[in-house]
ROVO-296567 format. One line per 10 residues: number of its first residue (from 1); their letters; for each residue x, y, z of N, C-alpha, C. Coordinates in pm, whole numbers, plus 32768, in hexadecimal, padded with zeros to 4 digits. Example, Ala and Ser with C-alpha at 12.3 -4.5 7.8 and 13.67 -1.06 7.14 Angstrom:
2
1	as	8527:7DC7:830C:84CE:7E3E:830C:8528:7EB6:830C  8505:7F1F:82C4:8557:7F96:82CA:850A:8003:8313
end
This chain:
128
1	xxxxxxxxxx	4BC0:6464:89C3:4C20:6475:8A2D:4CA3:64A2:89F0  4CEC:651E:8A39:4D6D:6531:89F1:4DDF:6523:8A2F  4E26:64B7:89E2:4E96:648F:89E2:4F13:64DF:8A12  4F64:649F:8A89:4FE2:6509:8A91:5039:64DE:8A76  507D:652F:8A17:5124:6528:89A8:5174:64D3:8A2D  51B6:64AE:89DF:5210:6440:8A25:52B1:64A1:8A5A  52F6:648F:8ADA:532B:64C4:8B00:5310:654E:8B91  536F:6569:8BDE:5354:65A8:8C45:530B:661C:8C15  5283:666D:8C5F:5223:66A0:8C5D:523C:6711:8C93  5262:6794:8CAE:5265:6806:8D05:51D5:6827:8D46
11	xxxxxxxxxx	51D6:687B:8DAB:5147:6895:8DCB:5100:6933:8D70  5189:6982:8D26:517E:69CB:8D01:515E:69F2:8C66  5170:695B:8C3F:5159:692D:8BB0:50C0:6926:8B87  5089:68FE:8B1C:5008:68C0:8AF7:501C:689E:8A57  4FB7:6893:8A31:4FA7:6858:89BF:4FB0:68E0:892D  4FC3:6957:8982:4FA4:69C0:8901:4FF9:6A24:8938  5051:69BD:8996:50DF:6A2E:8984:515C:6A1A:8903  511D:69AE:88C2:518B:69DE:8844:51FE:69A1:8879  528F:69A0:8827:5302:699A:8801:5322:69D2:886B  5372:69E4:88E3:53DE:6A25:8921:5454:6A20:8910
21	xxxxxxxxxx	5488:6A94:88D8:54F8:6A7F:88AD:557B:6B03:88AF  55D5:6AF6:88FB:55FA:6BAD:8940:5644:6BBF:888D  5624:6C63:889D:5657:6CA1:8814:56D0:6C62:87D8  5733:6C5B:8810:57A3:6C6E:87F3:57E2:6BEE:87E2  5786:6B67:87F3:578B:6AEE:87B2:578B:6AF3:8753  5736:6B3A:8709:5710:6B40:8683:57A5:6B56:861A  57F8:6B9D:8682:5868:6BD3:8634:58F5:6B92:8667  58CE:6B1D:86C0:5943:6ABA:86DC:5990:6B19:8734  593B:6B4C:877A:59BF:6BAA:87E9:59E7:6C1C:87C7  5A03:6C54:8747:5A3B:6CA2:86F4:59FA:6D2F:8724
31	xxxxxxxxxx	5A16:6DAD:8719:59D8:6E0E:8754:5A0C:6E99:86E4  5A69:6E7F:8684:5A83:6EA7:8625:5A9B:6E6A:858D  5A4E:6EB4:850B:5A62:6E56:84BE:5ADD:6E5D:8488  5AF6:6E2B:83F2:5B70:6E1C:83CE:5BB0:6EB0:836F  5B22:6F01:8351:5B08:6F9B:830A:5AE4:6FF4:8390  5B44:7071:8354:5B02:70E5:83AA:5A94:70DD:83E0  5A71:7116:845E:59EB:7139:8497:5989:7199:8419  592B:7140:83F7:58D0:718B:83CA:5856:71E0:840C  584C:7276:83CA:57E6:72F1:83FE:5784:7295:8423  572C:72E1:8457:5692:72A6:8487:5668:72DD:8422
41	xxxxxxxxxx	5662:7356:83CC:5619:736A:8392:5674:735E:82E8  56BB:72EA:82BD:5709:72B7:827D:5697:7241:8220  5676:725B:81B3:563D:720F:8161:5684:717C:8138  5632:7118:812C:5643:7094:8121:55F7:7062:80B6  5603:704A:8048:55ED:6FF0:7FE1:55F9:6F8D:7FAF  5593:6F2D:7F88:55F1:6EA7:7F59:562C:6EAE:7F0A  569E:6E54:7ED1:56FF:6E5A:7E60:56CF:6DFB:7DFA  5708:6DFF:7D79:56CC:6DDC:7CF2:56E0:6D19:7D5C  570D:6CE6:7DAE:5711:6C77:7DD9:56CB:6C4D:7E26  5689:6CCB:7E78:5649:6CC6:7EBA:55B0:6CC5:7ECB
51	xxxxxxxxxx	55BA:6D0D:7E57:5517:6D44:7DF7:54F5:6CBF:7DB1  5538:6C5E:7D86:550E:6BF1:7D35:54BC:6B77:7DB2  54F7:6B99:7E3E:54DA:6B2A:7E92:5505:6B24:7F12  54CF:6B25:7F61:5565:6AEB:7FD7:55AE:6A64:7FF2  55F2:6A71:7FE1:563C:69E5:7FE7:55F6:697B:8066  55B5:6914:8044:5595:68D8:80B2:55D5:68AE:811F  5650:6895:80F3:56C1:6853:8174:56DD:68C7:81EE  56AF:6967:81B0:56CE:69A2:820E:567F:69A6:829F  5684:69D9:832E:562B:69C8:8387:55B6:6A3F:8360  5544:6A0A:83A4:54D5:6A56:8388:54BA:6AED:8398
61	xxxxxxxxxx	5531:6B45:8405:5513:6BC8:8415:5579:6C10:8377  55FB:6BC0:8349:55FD:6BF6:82F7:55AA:6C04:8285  5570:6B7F:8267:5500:6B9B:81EE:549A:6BFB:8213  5479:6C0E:8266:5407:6C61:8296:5458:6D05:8271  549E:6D01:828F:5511:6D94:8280:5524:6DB8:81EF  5543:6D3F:819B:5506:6D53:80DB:54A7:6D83:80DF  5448:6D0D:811C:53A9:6D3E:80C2:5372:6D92:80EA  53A9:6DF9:8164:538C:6E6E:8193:53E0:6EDE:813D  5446:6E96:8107:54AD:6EFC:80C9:5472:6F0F:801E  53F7:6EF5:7FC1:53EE:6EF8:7F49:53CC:6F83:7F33
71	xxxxxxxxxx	53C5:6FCF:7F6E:53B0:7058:7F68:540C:7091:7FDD  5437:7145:7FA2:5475:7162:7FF3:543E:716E:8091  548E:7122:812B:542D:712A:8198:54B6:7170:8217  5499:71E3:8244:5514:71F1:82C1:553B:719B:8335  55BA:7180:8342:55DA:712D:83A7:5591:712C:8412  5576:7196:8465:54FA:7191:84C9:5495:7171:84A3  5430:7151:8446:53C7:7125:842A:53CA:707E:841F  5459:7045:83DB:544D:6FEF:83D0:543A:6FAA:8471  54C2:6FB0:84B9:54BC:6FC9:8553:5411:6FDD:8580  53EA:700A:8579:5372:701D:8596:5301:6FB9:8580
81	xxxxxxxxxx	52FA:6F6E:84E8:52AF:6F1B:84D2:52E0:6E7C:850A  5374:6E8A:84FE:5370:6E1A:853F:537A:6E0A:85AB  535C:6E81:8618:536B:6E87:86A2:540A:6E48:86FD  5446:6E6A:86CE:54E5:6E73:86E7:5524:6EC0:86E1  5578:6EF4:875E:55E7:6F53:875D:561B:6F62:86D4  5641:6FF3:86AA:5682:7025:866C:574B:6FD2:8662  5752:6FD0:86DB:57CF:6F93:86AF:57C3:6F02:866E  577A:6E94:86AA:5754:6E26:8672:575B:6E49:85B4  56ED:6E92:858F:56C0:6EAF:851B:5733:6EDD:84B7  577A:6F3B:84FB:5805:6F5A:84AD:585B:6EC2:84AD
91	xxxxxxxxxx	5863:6EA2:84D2:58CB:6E13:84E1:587D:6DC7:8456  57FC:6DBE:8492:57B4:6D45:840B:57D8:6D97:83A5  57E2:6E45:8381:57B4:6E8A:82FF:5893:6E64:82B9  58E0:6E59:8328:5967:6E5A:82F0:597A:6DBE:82C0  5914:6D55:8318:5942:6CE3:82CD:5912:6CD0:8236  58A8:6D2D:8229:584A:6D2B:81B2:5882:6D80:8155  58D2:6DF9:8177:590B:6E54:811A:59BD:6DE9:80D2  59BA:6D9C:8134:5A51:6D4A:810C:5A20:6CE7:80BD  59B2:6CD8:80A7:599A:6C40:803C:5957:6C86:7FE8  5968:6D0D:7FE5:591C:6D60:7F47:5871:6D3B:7F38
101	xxxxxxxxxx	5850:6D36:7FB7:57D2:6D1A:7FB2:575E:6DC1:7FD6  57A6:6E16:8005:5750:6E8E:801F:57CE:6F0B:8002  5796:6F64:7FF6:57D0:6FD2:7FC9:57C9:7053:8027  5815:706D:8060:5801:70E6:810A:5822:7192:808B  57DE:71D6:80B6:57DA:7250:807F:57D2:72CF:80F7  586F:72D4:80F7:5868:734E:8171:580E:73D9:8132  5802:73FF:8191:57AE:74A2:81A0:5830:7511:8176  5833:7577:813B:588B:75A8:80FE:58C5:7602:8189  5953:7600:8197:5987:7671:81F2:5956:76F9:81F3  5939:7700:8295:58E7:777D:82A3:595E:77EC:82BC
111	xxxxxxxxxx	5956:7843:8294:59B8:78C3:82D4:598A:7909:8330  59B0:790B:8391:5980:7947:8420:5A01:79DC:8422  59AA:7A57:847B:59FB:7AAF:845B:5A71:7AA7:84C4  5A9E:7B0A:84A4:5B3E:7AF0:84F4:5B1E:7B2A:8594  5B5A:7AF4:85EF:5B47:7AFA:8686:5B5A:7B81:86CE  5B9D:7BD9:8645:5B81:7C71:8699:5B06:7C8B:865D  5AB9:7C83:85F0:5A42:7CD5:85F4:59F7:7C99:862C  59C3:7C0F:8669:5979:7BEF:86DC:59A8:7C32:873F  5A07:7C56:8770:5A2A:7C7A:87E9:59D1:7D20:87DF  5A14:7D84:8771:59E6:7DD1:8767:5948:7E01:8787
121	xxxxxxxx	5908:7D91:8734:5868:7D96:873D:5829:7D68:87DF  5891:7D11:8827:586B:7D1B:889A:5874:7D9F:88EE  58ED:7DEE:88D4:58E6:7E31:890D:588B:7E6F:88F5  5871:7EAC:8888:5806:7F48:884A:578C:7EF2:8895  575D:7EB0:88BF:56E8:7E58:88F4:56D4:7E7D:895A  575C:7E67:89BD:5764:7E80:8A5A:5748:7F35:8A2D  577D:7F7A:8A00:577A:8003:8A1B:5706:8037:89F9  5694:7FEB:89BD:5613:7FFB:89A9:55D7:8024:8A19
end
């Protein structure tokens, strides 16, 4: 016979719904971290502090964000594995980049051409 957890029951709940828990708990409210917005496609590595361990005291999505980080992995992927908004994920990756625990590696500045020769090429397009 199985036992029901102690406390009020939803009708929408069960036993293999897991943790509910809205994103942005995770980050105490916070909706920006304490570092620039990092790319989505912005590499994340663990740091020589990070690579040795994760600190146990930390909460569980950041360790998960190390041991996802021992090889180079893009911010959207990480986002991805742990099934959390992108903004969430940047918040955990700035608390983690401030305790020297992961290492963010932007994508190198792209040079985009200057706004008259797009314009140009639109035109010669239309006159096609």
């Amino acid at each position: 016979m199985r036992s029901e957890p102690p406390g009020p029951q939803h009708e929408w709940l069960d036993g293999d719904a897991g943790p509910v828990v809205r994103p942005y708990t995770l980050t105490g409210g916070r909706v920006r971290s304490g570092a620039d917005g990092f790319d989505l496609v912005a590499f994340v590595l663990a740091g020589p502090a990070g690579a040795a361990g994760a600190d146990p005291h930390l909460p569980p999505e950041h360790r998960r964000l190390v041991e996802l980080a021992h090889r180079p992995v893009p911010v959207a992927e990480l986002a991805a594995e742990l099934d959390l908004a992108v903004g969430v994920v940047r918040v955990l990756l700035g608390d983690l980049l401030a305790r020297g625990l992961v290492a963010v590696h932007e994508p190198p500045a792209v040079h985009l051409p200057h706004d008259d020769i797009l314009k140009a090429v639109v035109s010669g397009l239309r006159a096609l």
